[in-house]
C-alpha positions as CSV (number, residue, x, y, z in Angstrom):
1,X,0.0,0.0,0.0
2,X,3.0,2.3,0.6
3,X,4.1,2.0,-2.6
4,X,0.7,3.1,-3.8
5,X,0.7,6.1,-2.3
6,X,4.2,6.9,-3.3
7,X,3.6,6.8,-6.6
8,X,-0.2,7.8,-7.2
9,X,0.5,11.4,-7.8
10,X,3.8,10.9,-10.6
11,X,2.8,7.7,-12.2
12,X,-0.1,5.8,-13.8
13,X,-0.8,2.2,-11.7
14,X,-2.3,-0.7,-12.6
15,X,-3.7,-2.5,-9.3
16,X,-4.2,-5.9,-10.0
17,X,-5.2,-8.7,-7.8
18,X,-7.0,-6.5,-5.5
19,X,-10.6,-8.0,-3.7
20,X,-13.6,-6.4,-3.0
21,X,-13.4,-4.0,0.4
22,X,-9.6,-4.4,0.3
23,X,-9.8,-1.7,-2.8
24,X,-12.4,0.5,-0.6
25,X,-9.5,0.7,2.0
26,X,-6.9,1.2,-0.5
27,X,-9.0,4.1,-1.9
28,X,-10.0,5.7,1.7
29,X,-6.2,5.6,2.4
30,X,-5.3,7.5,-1.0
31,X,-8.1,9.7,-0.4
32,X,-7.0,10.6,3.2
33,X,-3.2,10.9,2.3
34,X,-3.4,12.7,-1.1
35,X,-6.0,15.0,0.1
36,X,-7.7,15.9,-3.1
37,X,-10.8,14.9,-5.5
38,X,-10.6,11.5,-5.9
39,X,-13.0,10.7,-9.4
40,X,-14.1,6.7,-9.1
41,X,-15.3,5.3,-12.2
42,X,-17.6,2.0,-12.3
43,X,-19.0,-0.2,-15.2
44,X,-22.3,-1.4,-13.5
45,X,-24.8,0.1,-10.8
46,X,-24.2,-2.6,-8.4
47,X,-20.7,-1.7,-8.4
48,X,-20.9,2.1,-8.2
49,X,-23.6,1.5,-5.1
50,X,-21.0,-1.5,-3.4
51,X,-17.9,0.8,-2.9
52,X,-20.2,3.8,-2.2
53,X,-21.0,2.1,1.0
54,X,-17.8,0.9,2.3
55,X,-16.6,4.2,1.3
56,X,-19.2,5.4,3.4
57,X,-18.9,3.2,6.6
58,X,-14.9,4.7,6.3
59,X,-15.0,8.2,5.4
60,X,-18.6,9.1,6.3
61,X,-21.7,10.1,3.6
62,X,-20.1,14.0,3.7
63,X,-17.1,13.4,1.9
64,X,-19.3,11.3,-0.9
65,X,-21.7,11.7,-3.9
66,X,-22.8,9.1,-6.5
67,X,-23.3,10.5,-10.0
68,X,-25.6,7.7,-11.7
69,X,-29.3,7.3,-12.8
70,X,-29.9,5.4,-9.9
71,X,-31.7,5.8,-6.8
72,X,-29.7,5.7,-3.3
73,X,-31.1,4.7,-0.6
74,X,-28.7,7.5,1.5
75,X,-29.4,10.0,-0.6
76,X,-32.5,10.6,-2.8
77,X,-35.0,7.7,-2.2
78,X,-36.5,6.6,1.2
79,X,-39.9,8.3,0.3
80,X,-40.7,8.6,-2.8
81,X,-42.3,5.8,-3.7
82,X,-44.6,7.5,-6.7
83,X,-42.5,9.4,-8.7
84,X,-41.0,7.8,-11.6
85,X,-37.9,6.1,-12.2
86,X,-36.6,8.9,-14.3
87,X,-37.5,11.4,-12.0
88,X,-35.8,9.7,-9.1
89,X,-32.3,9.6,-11.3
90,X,-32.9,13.5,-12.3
91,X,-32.7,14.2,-8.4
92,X,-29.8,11.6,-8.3
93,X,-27.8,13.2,-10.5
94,X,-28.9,17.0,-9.7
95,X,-27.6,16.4,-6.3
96,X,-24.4,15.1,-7.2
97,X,-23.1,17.8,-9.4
98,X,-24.7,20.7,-6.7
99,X,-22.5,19.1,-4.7
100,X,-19.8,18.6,-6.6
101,X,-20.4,22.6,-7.4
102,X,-20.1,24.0,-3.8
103,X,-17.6,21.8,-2.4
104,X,-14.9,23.3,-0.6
105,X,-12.8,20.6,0.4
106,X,-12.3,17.1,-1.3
107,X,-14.4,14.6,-1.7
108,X,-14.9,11.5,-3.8
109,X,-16.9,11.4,-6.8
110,X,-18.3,7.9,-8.0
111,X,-19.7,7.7,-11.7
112,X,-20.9,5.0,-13.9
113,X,-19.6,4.7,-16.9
114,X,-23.2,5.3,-18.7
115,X,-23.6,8.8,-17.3
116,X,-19.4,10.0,-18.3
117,X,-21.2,10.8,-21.8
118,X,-24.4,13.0,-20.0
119,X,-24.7,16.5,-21.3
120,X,-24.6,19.4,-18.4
121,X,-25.0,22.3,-18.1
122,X,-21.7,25.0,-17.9
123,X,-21.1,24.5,-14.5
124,X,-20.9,28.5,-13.8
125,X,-24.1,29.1,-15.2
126,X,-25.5,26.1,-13.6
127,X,-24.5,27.5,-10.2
128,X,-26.1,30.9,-11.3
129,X,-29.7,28.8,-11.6
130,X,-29.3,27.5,-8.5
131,X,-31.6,29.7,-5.5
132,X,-31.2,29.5,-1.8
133,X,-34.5,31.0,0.1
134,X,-34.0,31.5,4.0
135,X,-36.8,32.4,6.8
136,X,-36.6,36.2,7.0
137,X,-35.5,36.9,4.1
138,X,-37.7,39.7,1.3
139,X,-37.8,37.2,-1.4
140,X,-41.1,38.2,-3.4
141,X,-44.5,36.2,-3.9
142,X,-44.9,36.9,-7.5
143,X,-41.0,36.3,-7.8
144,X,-41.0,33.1,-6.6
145,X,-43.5,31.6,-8.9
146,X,-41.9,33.5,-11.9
147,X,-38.7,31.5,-11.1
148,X,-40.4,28.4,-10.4
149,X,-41.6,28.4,-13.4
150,X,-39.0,29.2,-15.9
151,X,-36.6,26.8,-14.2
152,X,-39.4,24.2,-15.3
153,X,-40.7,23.1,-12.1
154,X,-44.9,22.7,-13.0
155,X,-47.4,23.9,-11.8
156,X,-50.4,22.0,-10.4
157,X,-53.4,22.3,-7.7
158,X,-51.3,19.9,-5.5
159,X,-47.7,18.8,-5.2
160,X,-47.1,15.2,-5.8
161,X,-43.4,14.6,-7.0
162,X,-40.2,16.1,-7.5
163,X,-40.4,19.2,-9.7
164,X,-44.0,20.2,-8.9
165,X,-45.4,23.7,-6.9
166,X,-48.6,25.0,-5.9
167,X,-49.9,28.4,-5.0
168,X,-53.1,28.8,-2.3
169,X,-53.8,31.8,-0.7
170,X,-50.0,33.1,0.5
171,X,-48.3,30.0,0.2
172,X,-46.0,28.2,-1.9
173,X,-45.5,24.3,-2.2
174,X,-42.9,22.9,-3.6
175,X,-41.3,19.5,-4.2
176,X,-37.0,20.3,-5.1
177,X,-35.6,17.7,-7.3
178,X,-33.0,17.0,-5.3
179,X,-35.2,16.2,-1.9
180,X,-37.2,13.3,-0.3
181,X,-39.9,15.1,1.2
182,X,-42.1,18.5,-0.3
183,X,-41.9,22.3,1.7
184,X,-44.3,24.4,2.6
185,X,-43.0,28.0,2.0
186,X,-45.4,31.1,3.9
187,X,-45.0,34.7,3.5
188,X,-46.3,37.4,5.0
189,X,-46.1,39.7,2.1
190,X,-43.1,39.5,0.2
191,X,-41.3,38.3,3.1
192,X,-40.5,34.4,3.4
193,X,-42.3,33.6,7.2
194,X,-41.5,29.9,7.3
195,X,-40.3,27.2,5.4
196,X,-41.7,23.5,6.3
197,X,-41.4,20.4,5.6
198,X,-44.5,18.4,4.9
199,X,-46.2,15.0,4.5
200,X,-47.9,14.9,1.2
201,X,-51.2,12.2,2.7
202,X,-51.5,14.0,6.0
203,X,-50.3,17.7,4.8
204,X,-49.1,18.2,8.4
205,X,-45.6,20.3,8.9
206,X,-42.7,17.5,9.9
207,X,-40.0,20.0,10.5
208,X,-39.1,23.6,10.0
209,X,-36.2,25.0,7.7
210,X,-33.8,28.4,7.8
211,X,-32.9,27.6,4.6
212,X,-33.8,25.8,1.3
213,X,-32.0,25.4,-1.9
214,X,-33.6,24.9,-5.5
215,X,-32.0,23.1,-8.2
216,X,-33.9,23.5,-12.1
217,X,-33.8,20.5,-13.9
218,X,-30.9,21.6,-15.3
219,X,-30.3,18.1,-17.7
220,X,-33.3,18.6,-19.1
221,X,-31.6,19.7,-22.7
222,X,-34.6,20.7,-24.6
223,X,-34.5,23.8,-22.0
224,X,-30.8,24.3,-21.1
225,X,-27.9,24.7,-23.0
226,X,-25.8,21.0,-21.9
227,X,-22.5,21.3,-23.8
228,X,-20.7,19.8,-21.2
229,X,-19.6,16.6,-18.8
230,X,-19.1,15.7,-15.5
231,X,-15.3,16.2,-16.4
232,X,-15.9,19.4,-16.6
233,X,-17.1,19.4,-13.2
234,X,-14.0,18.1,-11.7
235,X,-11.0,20.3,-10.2
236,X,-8.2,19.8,-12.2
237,X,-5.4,17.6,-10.0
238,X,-8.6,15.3,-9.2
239,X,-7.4,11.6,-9.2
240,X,-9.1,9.5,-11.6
241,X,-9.5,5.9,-10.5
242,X,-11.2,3.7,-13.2
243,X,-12.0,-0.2,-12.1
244,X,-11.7,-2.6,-15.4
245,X,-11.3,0.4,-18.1
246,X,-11.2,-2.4,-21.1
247,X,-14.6,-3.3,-20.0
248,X,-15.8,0.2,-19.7
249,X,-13.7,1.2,-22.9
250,X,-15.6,-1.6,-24.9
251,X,-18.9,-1.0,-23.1
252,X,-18.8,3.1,-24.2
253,X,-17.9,2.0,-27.7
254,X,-21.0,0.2,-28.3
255,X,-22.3,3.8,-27.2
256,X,-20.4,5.5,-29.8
257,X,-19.3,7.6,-26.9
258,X,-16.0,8.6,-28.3
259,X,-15.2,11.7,-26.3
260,X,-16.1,10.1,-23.2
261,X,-13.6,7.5,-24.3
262,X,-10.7,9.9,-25.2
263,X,-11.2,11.7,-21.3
264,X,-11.2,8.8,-19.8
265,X,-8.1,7.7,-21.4
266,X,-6.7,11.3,-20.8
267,X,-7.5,11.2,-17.1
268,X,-7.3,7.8,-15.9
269,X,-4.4,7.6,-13.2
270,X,-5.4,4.2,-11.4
271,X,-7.0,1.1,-13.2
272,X,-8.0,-1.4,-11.1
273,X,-7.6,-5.1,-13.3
274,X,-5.9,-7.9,-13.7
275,X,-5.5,-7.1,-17.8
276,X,-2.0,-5.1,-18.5
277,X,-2.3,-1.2,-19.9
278,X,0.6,-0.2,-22.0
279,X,2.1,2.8,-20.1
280,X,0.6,1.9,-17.0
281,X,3.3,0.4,-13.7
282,X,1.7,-2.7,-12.2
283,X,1.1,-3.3,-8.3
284,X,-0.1,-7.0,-7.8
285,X,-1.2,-7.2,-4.2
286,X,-2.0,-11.1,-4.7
287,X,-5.0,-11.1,-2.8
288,X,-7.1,-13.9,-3.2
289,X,-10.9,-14.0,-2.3
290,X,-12.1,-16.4,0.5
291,X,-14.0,-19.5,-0.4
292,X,-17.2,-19.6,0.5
293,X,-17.5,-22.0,3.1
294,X,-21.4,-21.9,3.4
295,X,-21.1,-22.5,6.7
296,X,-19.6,-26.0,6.5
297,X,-17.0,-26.7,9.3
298,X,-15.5,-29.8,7.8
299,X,-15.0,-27.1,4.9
300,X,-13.2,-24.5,7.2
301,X,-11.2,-27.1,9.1
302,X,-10.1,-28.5,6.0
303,X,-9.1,-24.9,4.5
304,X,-7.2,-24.4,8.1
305,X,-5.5,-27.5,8.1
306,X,-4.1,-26.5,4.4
307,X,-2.9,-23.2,5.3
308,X,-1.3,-24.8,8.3
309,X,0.5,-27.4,5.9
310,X,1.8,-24.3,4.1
311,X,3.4,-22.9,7.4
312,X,1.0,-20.1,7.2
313,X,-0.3,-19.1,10.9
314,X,-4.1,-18.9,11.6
C-alpha cells in the first residue's frame, strides 16, 4: 500500500489482484493521504452503489456523492415511492453535481460509466440557476413563482413529485428535485415567514427550515444549453481511479461515446484489473478471495488445516 501512495500522484498504476473492500480501504487511504478529489469510475450500478458504502462506513456520507441514474437509498430515495424512475435519477444526479459545485474541500466522486457521456450544463451558469431561500429573508410572492416556473418546475393544484409547486392563498409548495420530502413556504407579504417540511397524505408540517435550496432540472436539454460533462465538473489535479477500463472502454464503444472515451483515457491515473495497460506500472497485491464455506465446518477445518500445511499461521 506504501508503494501506492508513493507513486499515485507521478505515475499511472495498474492495481491488479486487488478484492472487493480491500480496494475500498486502498482508496479511503489515497483519499485521506493525497487530500484531493478523488473521481471513481464504475461499469455497473451494483458496483458504483458497493464501494459507495464501504466508502461510506470509512469516510462518512459528507465526503461522498454518487453521479448515476440510480436511486440511493442515502441520498435521494426513502420516500418517494410515486414518482418515476426517471424522476428519481434526475434528483440523483442534480444532487451530485450541486454538490460537486459547492464543495470546498475534497471529496470522492463515484460515476458510472453510462452517465461519463451525460450533457450538463456550464457549471458556472448552472450554479447561477441555483436559488437559496431562508426564513426572513424579502424574497417576493410573485417572484418566486416566476422563477419556479421558468426553471421548469410545474405547476399544479397539488404537489405530488419532485419538480411540482402549488400556489393557495400566500403559500408556496414545492417538491426540489434534489429532496425526499415537499416544503411548505409562507409569507407574510413578500417576506418568506416559514419554510416546512410536509407529508404529502397528512399535509401536516414535519420540521421547520432556515434555509432551502432549488435546483432546475438543469439536464433537461430541450430547456438548457448542456454542452458539457461531468469532467468538466472536476478540479483539475482530481485523481481519476477507473475499475476494469477495457470493459468500460468496450462497453462506451457500443455507445459511440467517443469523447467520453478519449477523457477517460486522458485522465485515468489508477486502473484497477488484472489485464496489462501499455504505459501503466503494475502493483499486484496477490489477494485472493475467501472461499465460501457456506457455513460447513469440515470445509473450514479442511481450508485451516491447508494453510497450516503451508506454514502459514491462523
Amino acid at each position: 500500500m506504501k508503494g501506492v501512495l508513493e507513486k499515485a500522484s507521478s505515475s499511472r498504476l495498474q492495481l491488479s489482484n486487488v478484492v472487493p473492500s480491500f480496494d475500498s480501504v486502498l482508496t479511503a487511504e489515497l483519499f485521506t493521504t493525497l487530500t484531493k478529489d478523488l473521481f471513481i469510475v464504475c461499469q455497473t450500478v451494483p458496483d458504483c452503489e458497493r464501494l459507495y458504502d464501504d466508502l461510506v462506513k470509512l469516510l462518512g456520507e459528507e465526503k461522498m456523492t454518487l453521479f448515476a441514474k440510480v436511486e440511493h437509498q442515502s441520498q435521494i430515495a426513502k420516500a418517494l415511492h410515486k414518482n418515476s424512475v426517471d424522476t428519481q435519477n434526475i434528483g440523483q444526479l442534480l444532487e451530485a453535481i450541486e454538490k460537486i459545485s459547492i464543495a470546498e474541500e475534497p471529496m470522492i466522486v463515484i460515476a458510472q460509466a453510462d452517465c461519463l457521456a451525460l450533457q450538463l450544463p456550464d457549471p458556472n451558469a448552472f450554479k447561477k440557476q441555483t436559488l437559496t431561500i431562508r426564513r426572513d429573508e424579502e424574497v417576493g410572492f410573485d417572484l418566486l413563482q416566476d422563477w419556479l416556473k421558468s426553471h421548469w418546475f410545474e405547476h399544479k393544484s397539488f404537489v405530488d413529485s419532485c419538480g411540482d409547486y402549488a400556489v393557495r392563498g400566500g403559500i408556496i409548495d414545492v417538491f426540489p428535485f434534489t429532496e425526499t420530502v415537499p416544503y411548505r413556504i409562507e409569507f407574510f407579504g413578500d417576506t418568506i415567514e416559514s419554510i416546512r417540511e410536509f407529508d404529502l397524505i397528512s399535509q401536516r408540517s414535519i420540521t421547520h427550515r432556515e434555509e432551502l435550496v432549488l435546483i432546475p432540472n438543469a439536464l433537461d436539454s430541450e430547456t438548457t444549453a448542456t454542452q458539457s460533462s461531468i469532467f468538466d465538473y472536476l478540479a483539475e489535479d482530481a485523481l481519476t481511479i477507473v475499475y476494469e477500463p477495457g470493459q468500460i472502454e468496450k462497453h462506451l464503444e457500443e455507445r459511440h461515446e467517443e469523447k467520453a472515451i478519449a477523457k477517460l483515457h486522458e485522465r485515468t491515473q489508477i486502473a484497477y484489473t488484472n489485464f496489462p495497460i501499455e504505459g501503466f506500472e503494475e502493483i499486484d497485491f496477490g489477494i485472493k478471495r475467501q472461499p465460501n464455506f457456506q457455513a460447513n465446518l469440515k470445509l473450514i477445518r479442511a481450508e485451516i488445516e491447508n494453510l497450516l500445511s503451508k506454514g502459514i499461521t491462523v
